[in-house]
N, C-alpha and C positions, 0 to 999 in steps of 0.2 A: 507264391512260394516264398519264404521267407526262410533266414538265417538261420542253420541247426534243424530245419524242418526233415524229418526222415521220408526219404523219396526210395523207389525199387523200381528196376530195368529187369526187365525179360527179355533175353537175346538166345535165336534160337532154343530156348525150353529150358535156360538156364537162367537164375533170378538172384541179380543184386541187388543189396541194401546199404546204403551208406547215407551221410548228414551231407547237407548242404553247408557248404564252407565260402563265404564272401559272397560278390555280389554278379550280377552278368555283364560279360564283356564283349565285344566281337573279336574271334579267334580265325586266323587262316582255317579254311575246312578243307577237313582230312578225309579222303572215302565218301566224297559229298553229304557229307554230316552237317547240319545247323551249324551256322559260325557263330551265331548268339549260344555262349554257353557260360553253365556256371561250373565251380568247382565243389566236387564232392569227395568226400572222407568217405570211401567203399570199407567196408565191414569186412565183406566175405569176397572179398576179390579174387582169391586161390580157393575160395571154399563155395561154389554157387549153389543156389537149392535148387533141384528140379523142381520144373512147375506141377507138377503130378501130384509132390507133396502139399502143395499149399490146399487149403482148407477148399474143399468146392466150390463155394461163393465168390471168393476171391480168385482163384483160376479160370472160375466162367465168367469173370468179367475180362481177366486181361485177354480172357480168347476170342474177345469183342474186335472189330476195325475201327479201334481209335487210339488215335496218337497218343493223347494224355489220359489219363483217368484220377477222379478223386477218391481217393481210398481211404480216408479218413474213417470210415464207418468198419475199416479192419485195422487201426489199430494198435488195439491189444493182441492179436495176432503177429503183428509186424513186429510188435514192442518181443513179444515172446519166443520170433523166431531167432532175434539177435540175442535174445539171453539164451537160446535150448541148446543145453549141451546134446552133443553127438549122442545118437541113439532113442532118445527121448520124442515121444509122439509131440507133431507142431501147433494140432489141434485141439482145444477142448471142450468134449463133446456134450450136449446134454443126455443126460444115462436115464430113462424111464423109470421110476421102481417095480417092483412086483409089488403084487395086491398081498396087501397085509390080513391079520383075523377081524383087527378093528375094524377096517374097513365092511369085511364080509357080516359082519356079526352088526351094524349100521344100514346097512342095504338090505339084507334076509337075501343078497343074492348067492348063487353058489359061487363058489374061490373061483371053480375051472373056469366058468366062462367070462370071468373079470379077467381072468389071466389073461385070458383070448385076446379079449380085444387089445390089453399092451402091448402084448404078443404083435397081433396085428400093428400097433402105432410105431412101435420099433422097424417094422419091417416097411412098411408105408402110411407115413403119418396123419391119414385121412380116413376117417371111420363114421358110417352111417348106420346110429340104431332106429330099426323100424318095427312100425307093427301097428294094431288097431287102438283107438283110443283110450287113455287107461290102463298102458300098460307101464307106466313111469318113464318113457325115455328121455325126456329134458332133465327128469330128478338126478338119473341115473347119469345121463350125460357129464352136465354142472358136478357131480362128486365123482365121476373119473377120470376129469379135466383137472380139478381141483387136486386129487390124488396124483397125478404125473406130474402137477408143476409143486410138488412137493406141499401144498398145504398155504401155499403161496398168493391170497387172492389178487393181488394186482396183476399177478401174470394168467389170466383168464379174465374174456371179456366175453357176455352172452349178447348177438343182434339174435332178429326174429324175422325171416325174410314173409311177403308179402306182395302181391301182385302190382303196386306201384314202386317196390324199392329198384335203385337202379345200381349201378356199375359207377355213380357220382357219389349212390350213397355209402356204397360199400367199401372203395377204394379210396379214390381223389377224384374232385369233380373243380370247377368254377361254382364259388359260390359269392353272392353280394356282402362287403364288407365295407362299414363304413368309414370315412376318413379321418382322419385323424382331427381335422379342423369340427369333424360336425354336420361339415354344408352336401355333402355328398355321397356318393355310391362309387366304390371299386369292385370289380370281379376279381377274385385269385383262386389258384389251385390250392385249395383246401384237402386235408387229407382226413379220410373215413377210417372207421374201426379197423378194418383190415391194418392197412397201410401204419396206424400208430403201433400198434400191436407188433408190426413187422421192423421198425425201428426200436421199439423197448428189446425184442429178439434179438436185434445185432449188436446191441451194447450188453448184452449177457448171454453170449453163445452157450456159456457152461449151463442155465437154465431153461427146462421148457416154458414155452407159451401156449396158451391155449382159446385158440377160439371156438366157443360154441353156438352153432346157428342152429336154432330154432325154427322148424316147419321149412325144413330147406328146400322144398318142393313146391312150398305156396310161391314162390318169385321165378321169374325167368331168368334159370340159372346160368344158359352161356352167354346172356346178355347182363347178370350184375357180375361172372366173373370175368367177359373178354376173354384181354389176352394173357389173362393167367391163366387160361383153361391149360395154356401150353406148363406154366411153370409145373402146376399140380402135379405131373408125371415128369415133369425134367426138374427136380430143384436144384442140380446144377447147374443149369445152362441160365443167361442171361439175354433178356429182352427190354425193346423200347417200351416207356410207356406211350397211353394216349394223352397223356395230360403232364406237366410240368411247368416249373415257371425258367421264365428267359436263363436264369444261371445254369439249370436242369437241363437245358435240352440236348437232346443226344444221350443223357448218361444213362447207361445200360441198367437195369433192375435186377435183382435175383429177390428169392423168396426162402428164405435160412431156412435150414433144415429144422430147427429147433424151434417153429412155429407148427403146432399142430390142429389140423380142423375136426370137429367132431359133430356130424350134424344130426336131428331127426327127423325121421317122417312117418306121417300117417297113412294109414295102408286104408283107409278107412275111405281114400278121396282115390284111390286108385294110384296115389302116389309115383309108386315104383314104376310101373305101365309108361309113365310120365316120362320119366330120368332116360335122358340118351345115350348113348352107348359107350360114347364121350365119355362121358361123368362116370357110366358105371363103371367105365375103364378104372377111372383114379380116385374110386372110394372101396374102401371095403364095407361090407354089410353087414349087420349084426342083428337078426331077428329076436323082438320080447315078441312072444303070443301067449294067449291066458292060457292055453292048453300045453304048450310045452314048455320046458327048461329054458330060463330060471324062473319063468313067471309063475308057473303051477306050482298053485300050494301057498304060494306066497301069502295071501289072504288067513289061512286056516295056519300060518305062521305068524304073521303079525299079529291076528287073535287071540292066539296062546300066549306070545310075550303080553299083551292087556290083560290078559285072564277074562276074556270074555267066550260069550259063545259062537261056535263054530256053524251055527243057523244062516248067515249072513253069505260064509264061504257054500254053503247048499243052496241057498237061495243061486247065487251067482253062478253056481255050475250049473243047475235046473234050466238058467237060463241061455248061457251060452248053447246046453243043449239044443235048446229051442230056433236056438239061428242057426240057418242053416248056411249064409254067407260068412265061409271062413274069414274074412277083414273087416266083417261088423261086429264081430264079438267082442265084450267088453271086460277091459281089462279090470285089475283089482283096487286100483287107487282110488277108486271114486268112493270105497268105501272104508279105507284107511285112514282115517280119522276120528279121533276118539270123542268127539264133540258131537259126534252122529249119533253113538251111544246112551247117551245122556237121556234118554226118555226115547219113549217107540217113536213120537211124531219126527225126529231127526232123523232118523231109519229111511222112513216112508215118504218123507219130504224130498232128501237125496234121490230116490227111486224115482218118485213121480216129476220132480222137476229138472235131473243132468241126464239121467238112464234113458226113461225112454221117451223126453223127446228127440235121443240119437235114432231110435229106432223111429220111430212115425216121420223121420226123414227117410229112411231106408225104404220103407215100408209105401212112401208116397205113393198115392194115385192105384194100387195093386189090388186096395177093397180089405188089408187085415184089421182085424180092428185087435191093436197093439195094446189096450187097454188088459180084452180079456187075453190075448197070450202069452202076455208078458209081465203080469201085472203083478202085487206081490201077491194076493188071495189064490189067484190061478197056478202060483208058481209052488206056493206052499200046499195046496190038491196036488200038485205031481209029486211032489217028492216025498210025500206024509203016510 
């Protein structure tokens, strides 16, 4: 602590702010108080803030059992509660937008259910879209993560979870770093995607952040989130980590409100079956299916803004017809691209080599033969 450094006391749920003035000295102790003390220039000495006011983050640490805390990472907060005139909010929040026509008229998705999901991140800012393969939920993710941090791409960051990633990779782990001389190996607490992302957040409380994981299902999720499983549904409360370095240890963690996750999964793998009750607690859901809103139709809309034909969008309903396992049905994107178009054998190439080798995995071992019932000759007899 150093000279002018701004220091704040909570005494009984009432919170001072002043500068540090001079140096420390040993004082007779008064009320068994520390006789090592310094003198400080109090701000609001007649005027205290209740702690209720101070921003979440900040109150759930000092509601921690520990004597000292480094609050450096609030700030502009502190800085702002000694400048806010009476009456005026202490905090400043990041605000969601609402979904624009650019945006709708960019995705072919409907307004109402992009709303939704803001709606949703406003209210709990953990959102899972699911559904069968090919229905755009990464697309759709990545530009509604993109859209609440305002168009802003450094404040969104996409991982892709997977059956090896861990809780070291995702957070902060020990990782080997070499030494400064050359000759050696050091371990230190390295921080992962998460954890940077959650530091750019507290240095810009006014903006959102956005994480988006990809196949958030494929990784063992209370083993890469731990013990944040707790923050997801408390983000004002603070806890310890597993990991820190020697300066770190003990300092309590929170998780800013103005970090938002946005994950997807495929229903296709049985997904959701998967997700514990846990998790499903502190995510919200947001089902794409080819057959219902916003997904339906979407094809036989993107075809029309191309000015192409609507054969492609019959083919693909002929076929989902044809499945009769509602989470193998396939979605529209595989065939939204305009480079398929280009001559028949891009058509048919896509078909024969992404489409149905989905289904001859589905289909494994049962005796159909996916060729003829799904095939594009077989599909174009049914619907002709």
């Amino acid at each position: 602590m150093r000279e002018d450094d701004l220091v704040l006391t909570n005494e009984g749920g009432k919170v001072y702010l002043g500068h540090l003035r001079g140096g420390t000295a040993i004082r007779a102790s008064v009320e068994s108080r520390a006789s090592l003390q310094r003198p400080v220039e109090w701000l609001n000495g007649n005027n205290p803030v209740d702690l209720a006011d101070l921003p979440d983050e900040m109150s759930a640490k000092l509601a921690t059992q520990h004597d000292v805390l480094d609050l450096t990472e609030f700030l502009d907060d502190l800085e702002l509660l000694v400048m806010e005139e009476a009456g005026e909010p202490l905090a400043r929040e990041a605000m969601l937008p609402d979904i624009t026509v650019e945006l709708v008229e960019e995705l072919m998705i409907d307004q109402e259910w992009l709303q939704e999901c803001v709606d949703l991140l406003r209210d709990r800012p953990q959102l899972i879209l699911y559904g069968p393969p090919g229905t755009g939920k990464t697309f759709i993710a990545q530009h509604l993560g993109q859209h609440v941090a305002r168009g802003k791409p450094e404040n969104v960051k996409l991982v892709q979870f997977h059956p090896s990633y861990a809780y070291e990779d995702f957070f902060e782990g020990f990782r080997p770093v070499q030494t400064p001389d050359g000759q050696g190996v050091v371990f230190k607490p390295l921080p992962g995607p998460l954890l940077r992302l959650v530091d750019a957040a507290r240095q810009r409380p006014s903006e959102a952040f956005v994480l988006v994981i990809d196949e958030i299902n494929r990784g063992n999720i209370a083993k890469i989130f731990g013990e944040l499983y707790f923050l997801l549904e408390y983000r004002g409360n603070a806890i310890d980590l597993l990991y820190s370095s020697a300066d770190e240890a003990g300092k309590p963690f929170t998780l800013p409100r103005n970090l938002i996750i946005i994950g997807t999964m495929n229903t296709a793998d049985r997904s959701i079956a998967l997700v514990d009750a846990a998790m499903r607690r502190r995510f919200a859901f947001m089902e794409l299916h080819p057959e219902e809103k916003p997904t339906a139709d979407l094809l036989r809309r993107w075809l029309a803004r191309h000015n192409l034909s609507d054969e492609a969008a019959q083919l693909l309903d002929e076929l989902n017809a044809r499945i009769e396992d509602r989470d193998f049905k396939i979605g529209p994107s595989y065939l939204m691209r305009p480079v398929i178009y280009h001559n028949a054998k891009g058509f048919e190439r896509v078909w024969r080599t992404q489409i149905l080798p989905l289904l001859e995995e589905h289909h494994y071992g049962d005796g159909t033969n996916v060729t003829e019932r799904y095939g594009l000759e077989s599909l174009r007899r049914g619907f002709s």
